[in-house]
C-alpha positions in Angstrom: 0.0 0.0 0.0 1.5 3.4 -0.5 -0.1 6.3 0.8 0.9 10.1 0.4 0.4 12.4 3.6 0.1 15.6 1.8 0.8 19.5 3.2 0.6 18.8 6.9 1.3 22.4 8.5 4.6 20.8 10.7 6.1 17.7 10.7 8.1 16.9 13.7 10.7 14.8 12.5 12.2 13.5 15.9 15.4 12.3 13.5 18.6 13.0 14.2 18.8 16.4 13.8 15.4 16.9 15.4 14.0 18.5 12.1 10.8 20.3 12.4 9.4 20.8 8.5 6.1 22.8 7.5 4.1 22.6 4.5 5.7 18.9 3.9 4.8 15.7 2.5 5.6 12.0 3.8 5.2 9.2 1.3 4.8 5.7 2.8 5.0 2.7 0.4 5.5 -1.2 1.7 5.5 -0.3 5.2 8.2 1.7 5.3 8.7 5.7 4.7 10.3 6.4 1.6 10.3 10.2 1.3 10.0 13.2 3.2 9.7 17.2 2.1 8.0 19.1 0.5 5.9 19.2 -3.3 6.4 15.3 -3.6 4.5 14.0 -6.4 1.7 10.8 -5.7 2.7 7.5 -7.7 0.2 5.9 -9.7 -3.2 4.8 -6.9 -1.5 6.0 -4.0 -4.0 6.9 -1.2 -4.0 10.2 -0.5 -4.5 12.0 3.2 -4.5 15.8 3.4 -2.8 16.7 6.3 -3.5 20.9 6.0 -3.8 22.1 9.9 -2.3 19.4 11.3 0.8 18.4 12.8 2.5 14.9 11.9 4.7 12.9 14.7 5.8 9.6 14.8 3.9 7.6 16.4 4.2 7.3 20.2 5.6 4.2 22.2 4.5 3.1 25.2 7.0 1.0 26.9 5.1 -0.5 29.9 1.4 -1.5 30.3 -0.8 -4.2 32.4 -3.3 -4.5 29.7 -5.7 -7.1 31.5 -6.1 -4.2 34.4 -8.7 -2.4 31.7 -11.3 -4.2 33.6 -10.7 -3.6 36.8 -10.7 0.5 36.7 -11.3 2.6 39.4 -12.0 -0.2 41.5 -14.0 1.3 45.0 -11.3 -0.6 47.7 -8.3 0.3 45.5 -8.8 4.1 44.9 -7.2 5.7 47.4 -4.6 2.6 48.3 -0.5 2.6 48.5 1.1 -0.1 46.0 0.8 -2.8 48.6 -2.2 -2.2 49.8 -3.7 -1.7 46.7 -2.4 -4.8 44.8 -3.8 -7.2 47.6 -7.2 -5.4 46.6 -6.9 -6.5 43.1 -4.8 -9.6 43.6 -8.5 -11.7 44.4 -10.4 -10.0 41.6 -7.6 -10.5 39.0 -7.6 -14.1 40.1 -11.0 -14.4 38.1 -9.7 -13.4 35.2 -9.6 -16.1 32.0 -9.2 -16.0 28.6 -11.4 -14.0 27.7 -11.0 -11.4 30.1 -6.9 -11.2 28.4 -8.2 -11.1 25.2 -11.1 -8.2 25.3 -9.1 -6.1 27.5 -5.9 -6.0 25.8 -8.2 -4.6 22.8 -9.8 -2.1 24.9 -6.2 -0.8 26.3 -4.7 -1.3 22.9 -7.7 0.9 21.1 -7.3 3.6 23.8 -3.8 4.0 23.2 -3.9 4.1 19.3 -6.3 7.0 19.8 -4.1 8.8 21.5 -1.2 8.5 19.0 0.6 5.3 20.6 1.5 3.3 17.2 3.7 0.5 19.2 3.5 -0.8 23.2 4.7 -3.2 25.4 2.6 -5.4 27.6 3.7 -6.9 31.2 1.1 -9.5 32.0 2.4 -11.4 35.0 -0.3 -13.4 35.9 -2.2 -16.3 34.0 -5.2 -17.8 36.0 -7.7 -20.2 34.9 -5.9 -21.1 31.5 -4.9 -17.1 30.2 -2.0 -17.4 28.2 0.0 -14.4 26.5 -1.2 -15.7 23.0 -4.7 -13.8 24.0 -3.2 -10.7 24.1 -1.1 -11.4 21.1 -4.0 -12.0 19.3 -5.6 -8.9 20.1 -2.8 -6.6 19.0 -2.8 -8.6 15.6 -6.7 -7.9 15.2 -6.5 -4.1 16.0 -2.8 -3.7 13.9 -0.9 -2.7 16.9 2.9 -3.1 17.0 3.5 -5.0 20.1 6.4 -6.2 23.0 4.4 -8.4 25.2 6.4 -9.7 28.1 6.1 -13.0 29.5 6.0 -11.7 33.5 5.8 -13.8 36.3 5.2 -14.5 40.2 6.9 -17.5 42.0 6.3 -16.7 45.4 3.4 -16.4 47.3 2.4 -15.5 50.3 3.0 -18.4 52.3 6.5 -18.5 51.5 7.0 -14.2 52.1 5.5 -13.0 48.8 3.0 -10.4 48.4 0.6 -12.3 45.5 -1.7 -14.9 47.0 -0.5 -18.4 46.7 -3.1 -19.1 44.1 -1.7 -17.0 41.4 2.0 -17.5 41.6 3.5 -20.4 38.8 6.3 -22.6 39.6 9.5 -21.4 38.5 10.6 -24.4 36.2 7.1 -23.9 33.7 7.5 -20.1 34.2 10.4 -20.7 32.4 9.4 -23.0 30.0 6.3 -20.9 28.9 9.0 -18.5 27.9 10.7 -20.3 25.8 6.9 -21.5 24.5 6.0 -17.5 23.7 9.2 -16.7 22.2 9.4 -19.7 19.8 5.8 -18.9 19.1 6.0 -15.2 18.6 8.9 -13.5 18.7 10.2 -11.6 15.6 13.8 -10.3 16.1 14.2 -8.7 12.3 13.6 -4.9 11.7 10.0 -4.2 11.2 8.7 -6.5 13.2 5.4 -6.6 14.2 5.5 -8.7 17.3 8.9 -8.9 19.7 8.7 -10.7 23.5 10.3 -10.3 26.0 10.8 -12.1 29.7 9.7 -10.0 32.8 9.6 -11.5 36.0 6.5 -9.3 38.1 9.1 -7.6 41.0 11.6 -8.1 43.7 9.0 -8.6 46.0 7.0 -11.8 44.2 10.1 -14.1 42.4 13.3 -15.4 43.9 16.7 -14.4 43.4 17.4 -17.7 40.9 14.2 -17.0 38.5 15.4 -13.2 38.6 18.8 -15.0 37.3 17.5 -17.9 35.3 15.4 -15.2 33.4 18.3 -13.2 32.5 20.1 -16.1 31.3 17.3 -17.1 29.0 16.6 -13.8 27.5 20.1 -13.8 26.7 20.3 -16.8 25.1 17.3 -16.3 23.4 18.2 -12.4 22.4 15.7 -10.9 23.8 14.5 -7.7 26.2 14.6 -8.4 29.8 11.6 -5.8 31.9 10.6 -5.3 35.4 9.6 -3.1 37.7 11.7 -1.5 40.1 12.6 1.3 43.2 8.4 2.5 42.6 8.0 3.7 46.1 9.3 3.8 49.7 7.6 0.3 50.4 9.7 -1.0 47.7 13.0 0.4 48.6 12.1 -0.5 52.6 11.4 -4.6 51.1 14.6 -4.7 49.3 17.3 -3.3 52.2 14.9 -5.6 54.6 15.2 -8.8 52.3 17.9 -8.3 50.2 20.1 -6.2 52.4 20.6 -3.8 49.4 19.0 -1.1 47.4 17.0 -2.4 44.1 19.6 -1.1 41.6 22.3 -3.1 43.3 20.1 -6.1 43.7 19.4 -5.9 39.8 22.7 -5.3 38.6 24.1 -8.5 40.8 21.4 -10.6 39.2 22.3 -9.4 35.8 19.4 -6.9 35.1 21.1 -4.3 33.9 22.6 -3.5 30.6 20.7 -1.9 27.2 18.7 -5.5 27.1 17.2 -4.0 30.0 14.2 -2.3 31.3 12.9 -1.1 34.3 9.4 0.0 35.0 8.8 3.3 37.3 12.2 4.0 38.9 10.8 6.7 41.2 13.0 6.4 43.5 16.7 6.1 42.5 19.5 7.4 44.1 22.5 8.9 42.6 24.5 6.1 42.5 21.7 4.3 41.1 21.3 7.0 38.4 25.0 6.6 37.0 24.7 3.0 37.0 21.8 2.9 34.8 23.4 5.8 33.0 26.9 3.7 32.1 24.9 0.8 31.5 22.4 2.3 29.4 19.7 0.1 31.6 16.2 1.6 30.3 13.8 3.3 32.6 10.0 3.0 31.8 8.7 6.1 33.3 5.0 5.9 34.7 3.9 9.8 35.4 0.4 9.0 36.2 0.4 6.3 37.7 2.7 7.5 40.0 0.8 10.5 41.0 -1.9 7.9 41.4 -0.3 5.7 44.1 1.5 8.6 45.7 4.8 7.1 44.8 6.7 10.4 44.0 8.2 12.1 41.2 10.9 10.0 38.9 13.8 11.9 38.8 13.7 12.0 34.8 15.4 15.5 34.5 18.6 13.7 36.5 18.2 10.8 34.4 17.9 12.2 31.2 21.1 14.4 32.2 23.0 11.7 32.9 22.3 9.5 29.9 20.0 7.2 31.1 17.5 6.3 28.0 13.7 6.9 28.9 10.8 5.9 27.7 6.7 7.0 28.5 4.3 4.3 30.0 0.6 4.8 31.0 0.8 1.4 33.2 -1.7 -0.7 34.0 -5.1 1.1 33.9 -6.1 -0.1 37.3 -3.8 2.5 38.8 -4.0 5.4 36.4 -6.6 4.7 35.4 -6.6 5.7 31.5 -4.3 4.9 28.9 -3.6 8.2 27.2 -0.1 8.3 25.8 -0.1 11.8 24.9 -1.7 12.5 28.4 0.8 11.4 30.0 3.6 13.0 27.7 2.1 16.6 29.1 2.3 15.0 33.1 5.9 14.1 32.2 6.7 17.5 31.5 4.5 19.0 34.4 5.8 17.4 36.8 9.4 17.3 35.8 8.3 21.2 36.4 6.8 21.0 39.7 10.2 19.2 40.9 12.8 21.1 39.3 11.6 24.6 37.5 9.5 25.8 34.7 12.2 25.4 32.5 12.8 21.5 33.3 11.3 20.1 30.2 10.7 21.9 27.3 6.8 20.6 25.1 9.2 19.3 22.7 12.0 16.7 24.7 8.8 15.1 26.4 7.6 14.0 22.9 10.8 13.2 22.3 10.7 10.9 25.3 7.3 9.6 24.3 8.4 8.6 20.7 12.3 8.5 19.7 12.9 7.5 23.2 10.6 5.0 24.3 12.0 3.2 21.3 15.0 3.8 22.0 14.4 2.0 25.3 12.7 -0.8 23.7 15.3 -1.6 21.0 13.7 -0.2 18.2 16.1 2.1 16.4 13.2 1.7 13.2 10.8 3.2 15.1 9.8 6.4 16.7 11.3 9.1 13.9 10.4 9.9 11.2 13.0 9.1 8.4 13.0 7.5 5.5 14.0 4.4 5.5 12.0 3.9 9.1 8.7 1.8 9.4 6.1 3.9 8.4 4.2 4.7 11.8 2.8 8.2 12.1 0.3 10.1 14.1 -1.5 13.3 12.3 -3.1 15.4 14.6 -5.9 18.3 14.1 -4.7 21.6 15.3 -7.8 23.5 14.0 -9.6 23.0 16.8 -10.7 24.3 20.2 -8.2 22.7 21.9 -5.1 24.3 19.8 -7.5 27.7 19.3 -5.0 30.4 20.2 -1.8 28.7 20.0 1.2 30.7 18.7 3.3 27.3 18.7 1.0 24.5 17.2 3.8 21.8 17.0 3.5 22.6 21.0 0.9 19.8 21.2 1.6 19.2 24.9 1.2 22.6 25.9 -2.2 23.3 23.6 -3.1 20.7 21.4 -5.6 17.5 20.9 -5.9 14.7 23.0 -7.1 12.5 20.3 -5.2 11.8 16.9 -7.0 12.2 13.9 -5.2 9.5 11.9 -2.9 6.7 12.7 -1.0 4.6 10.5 0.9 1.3 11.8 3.7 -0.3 9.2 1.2 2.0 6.8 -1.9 0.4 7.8 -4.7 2.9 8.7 -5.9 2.2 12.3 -7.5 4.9 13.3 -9.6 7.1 10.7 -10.8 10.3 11.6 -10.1 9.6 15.2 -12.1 6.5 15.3 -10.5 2.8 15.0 -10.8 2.0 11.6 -9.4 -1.8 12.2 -12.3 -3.7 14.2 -15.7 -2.9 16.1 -15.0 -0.8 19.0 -18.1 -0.2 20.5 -18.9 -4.1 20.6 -15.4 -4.5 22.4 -16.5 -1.9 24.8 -19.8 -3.3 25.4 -18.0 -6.9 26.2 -15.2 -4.7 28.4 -18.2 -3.8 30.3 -20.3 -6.8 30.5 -17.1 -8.7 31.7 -16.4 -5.9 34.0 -20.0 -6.1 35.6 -19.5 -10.1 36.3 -16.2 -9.4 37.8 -17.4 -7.1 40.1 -20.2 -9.4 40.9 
């Protein structure tokens, strides 16, 4: 398919020179861009998309999500929880939680990222009751036209044995391991363009042992694949892991051999210094969670200290139990806020935290063909309407974090249209919606 964007008003490029163009043409052919500028000429029955009053990004990347938690959204007993407290409210509801329940809420989470701009996520389901597998959520991102990193995650140790998950959804270490040899077998594309890459993500510190933490890394290596988990979220987290391991989380990881650019870590809130320059001279990825954070009281990541230190960073919405939407552009603007709140108004600029949400959260998940636009890259791009009441008044359109749209107009994955004049053009959203719900209602019983 080959498809001409035509006369969009800017183009941020996010390539290596951080481009900004206006009045310019992309032309997308096979997946891939193969031009950019300005007065290019259509082939012969390309599909053509007038782009006048808008701005054209790449598309975003969203580089850590708990897709199946779209069901269980403001959940009453949860609301107002810290992390601990409020994962053993959701611990016993999640436990419920099938096949099905994988499968329609990893299209719900996946539809309300694309229309927010998100053209490629990652996925950290850690739990599989009652015969879930990661194929369902596999299987939704293919139906919608999603790029996708799902992560096989895990929990080994319960609470009878010191853990914080109940006993009844934790996995024994030996098949944890052998499902992710299954999934990557099954699924796992490691050539440029892929559509679907895995990778191995025990849940936390605080819910597997020391040797599956190990055996993991091992695996993933041998496999060649991305290593995720999460890690230093809160004070409760940092407290567990000088009580249990008798160290702070980034020593603990890089002693089990999670650190290194095969690595990510979810959240990070709380690193220290020493932590910082670690992750830095590693370049260990850091999946930063804005929202959510603000959600659980966990703090402010210290992204500005990160980002000045080399560390690479990437945007996630988390699971939407604890955010509880899964806007990636939303979150982009809390980046920057509260990067401002911490350090000055003059901490993050509109621009560098859409650079974080797009260049750099693929950066952080391997993907050097993603998140710019170049030619040569795979051909994901969000358009965005700037005409309207939302950019009304804007002396600096491209600004879109400061006054712009919420919602993209058009999205386009490997140059596949999924969303359409900013509904999902790929399946039946309000049927998915109307499952989400029904599903939800039994759940809550």
């Amino acid at each position: 398919m080959t498809i001409l964007i035509r006369k969009a008003r800017t183009i941020l490029t996010m390539d290596g020179a951080r481009r900004e163009l206006s009045e310019a043409d992309i032309l997308l052919r096979g997946g891939v861009i193969t031009e950019i500028g300005t007065g290019l000429v259509a082939p012969e029955g390309a599909e053509i998309v007038e782009a006048g009053g808008c701005v054209v990004t790449p598309g975003l990347v969203n580089t850590h999500h708990h897709l199946y938690q779209t069901l269980t959204r403001a959940v009453p007993g949860g609301q107002d929880a810290l992390l601990f407290g409020w994962l053993k409210t959701l611990y016993p509801i999640w436990a419920r939680f099938g096949p099905e329940e994988m499968h329609v809420s990893a299209l719900l989470g996946l539809s309300e990222l694309a229309l927010s701009g998100c053209t490629l996520s990652s996925d950290h389901l850690y739990l599989y009751p009652n015969g879930a597998r990661l194929d369902d959520t596999v299987a939704a991102a293919k139906e919608l036209g999603m790029r996708f990193h799902p992560t096989r995650g895990a929990m080994s140790i319960g609470e009878s044995a010191g853990g914080l998950p109940p006993d009844g959804l934790v996995e024994a270490e030996g098949a944890i391991l052998e499902d992710c040899i299954r999934v990557i077998d099954a699924f796992h594309d490691p050539r440029e363009g892929a559509m679907v890459r895995v990778g191995v993500a025990p849940c936390s510190p605080f819910s597997v042992s020391r040797e599956l933490m190990r055996d993991a890394a091992v695996l993933a290596r041998d496999k060649g694949v991305m290593m995720h988990t999460h890690l230093a979220e809160n004070d409760e987290d940092i407290a567990y892991s000088l009580a249990q391991f008798g160290c702070r989380p980034g020593q603990y990881a890089e002693e089990l051999g999670w650190t290194g650019p095969d690595v990510w870590h979810a959240h990070c809130v709380k690193l220290d210094g020493q932590e910082i320059d670690l992750f830095a001279r590693s370049r260990t990825g850091v999946a930063h969670c804005p929202c959510s954070n603000c959600r659980l009281g966990s703090g402010i990541a210290p992204v500005r200290a990160m980002r000045d230190a080399g560390v690479p960073v990437g945007l996630g919405v988390d699971g939407s139990a604890s955010n509880d939407a899964g806007n990636l552009v939303a979150e982009a603007r809390m980046s920057m806020l509260l990067q401002r709140v911490a350090r000055g108004a003059d901490a993050m600029s509109a621009r560098e935290a859409l650079e974080i949400a797009t260049r750099g959260g693929a950066d952080v998940l391997g993907r050097a063909d993603c998140g710019r636009l170049e030619v040569g890259k795979r051909a994901d791009v969000a358009i965005w309407d700037v005409t309207g009441v939302e950019s009304a008044g804007s002396w600096d359109p491209a600004a879109l974090l400061l006054a712009g749209p919420t919602r993209v107009k058009h999205l386009f994955v490997e140059g596949r249209q999924v969303v359409r004049d900013g509904q999902v053009a790929t399946i039946d959203l309000p049927n998915v919606v109307e499952r989400a719900n029904r599903l939800a209602r039994a759940l809550a019983g």
